[in-house]
C-alpha positions in Angstrom: 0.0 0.0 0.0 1.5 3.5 -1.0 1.7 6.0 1.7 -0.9 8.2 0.4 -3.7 5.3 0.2 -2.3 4.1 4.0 -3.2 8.0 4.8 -6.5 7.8 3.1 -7.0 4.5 5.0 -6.4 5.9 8.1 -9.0 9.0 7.4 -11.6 6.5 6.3 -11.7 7.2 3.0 -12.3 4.6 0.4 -10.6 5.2 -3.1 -13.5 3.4 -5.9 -12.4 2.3 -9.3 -13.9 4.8 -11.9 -16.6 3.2 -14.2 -15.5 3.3 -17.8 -16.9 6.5 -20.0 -19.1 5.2 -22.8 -17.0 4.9 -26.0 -19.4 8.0 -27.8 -18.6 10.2 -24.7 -16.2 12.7 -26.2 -13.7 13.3 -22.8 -11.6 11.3 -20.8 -11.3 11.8 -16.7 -8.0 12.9 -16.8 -5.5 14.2 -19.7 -2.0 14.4 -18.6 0.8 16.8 -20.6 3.9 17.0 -19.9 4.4 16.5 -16.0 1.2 18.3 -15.1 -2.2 16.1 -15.4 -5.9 17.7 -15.8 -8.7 16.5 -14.1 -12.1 16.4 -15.5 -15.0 17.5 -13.2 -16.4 15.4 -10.5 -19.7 15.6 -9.0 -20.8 15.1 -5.7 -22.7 12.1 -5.2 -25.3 14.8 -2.7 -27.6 16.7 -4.8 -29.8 19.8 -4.3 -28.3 23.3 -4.2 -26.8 24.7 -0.7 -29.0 28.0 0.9 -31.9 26.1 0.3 -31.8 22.3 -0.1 -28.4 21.9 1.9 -26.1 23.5 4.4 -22.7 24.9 4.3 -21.9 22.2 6.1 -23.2 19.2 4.3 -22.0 21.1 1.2 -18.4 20.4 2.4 -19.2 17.1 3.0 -20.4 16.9 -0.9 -17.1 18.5 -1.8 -15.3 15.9 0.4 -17.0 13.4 -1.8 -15.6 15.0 -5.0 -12.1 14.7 -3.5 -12.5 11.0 -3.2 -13.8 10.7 -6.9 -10.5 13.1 -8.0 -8.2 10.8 -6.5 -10.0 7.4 -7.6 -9.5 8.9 -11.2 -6.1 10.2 -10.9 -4.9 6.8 -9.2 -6.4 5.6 -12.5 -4.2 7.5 -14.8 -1.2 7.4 -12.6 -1.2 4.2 -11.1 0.3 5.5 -7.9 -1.0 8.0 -6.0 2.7 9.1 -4.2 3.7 10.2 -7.8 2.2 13.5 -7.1 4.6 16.4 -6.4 2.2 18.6 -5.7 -1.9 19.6 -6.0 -1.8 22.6 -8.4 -5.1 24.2 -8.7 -8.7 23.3 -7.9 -12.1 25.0 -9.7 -14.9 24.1 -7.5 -18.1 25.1 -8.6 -21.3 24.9 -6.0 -24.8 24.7 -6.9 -26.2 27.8 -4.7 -28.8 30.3 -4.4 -28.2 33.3 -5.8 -27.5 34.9 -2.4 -25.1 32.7 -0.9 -21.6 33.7 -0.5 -20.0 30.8 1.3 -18.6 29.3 -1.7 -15.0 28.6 -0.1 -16.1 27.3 3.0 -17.7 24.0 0.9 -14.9 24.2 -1.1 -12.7 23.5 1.9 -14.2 20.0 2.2 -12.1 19.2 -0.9 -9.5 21.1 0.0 -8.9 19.8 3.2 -8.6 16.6 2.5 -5.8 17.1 -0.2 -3.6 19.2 2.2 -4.1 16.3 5.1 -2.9 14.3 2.4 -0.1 15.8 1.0 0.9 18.6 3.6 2.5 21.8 2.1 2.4 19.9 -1.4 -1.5 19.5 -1.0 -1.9 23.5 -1.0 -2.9 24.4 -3.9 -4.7 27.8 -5.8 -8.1 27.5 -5.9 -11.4 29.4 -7.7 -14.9 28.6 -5.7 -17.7 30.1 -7.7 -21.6 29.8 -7.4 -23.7 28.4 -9.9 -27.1 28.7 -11.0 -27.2 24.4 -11.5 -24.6 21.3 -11.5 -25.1 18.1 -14.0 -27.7 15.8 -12.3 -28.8 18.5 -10.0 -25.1 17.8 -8.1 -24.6 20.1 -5.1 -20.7 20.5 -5.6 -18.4 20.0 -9.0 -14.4 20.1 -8.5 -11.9 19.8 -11.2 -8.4 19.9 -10.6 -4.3 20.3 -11.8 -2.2 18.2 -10.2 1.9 18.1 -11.0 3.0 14.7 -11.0 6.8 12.8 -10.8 
């Protein structure tokens, strides 16, 4: 076991192998160029849209949830996870009212669980932005740089 899945062991977090994308789905979960690969969106499993159907809180949770899809599809296209020099940027994107301005604080939920991961590395830049809806009515979607060995 890798020290990065012995972390996410220890946190309770269970990596899930990513199901296949049809063959006429135009995009792939992850393109990688150069050292530096590119995540495509996940979406929290949680749906509804936080300030009305869902907290702050649980919306962190849903971001949490986003993290663990990221990493199941970047163990995917890396094979293993201790690879990664560093988490470069995240875009998290929040299904919210239009009043709500807690955007980063659900964001965190993703974000914390990178830096518990990788420390320093695991700090990353980051854009958390409201949106009107998410694919499938999702509460949280996260997409995200990572630089790899």
């Amino acid at each position: 076991m890798s020290k990065i899945e012995a972390k996410l062991h220890e946190m309770g977090i269970e990596l899930t192998t990513p199901a296949p994308r049809p063959a006429t789905v135009p995009i792939v979960s992850a393109v990688r160029v150069g050292n530096l690969v590119w995540m495509s969106g996940q979406t929290s499993q949680m749906t509804g849209k936080v300030g009305r159907d869902v907290t702050v809180e649980q919306g962190y949770e849903a971001a949490k949830q986003c993290a663990v899809g990221l990493l199941s599809s970047l163990k995917a296209e890396i094979g293993d996870l201790d690879k990664v020099k560093r988490i470069v940027k995240l875009l998290s994107m929040v299904n919210a009212t239009d009043t709500l301005t807690q955007q980063p604080q659900v964001a965190h939920g993703c974000s914390d669980v990178l830096v518990a991961l990788w420390g320093d590395h695991g700090k990353h830049a980051r854009s958390a932005v409201g949106l009107a809806s998410l694919p499938g009515d999702a509460t949280v979607e996260v997409e995200m740089i990572v630089e790899v060995e």
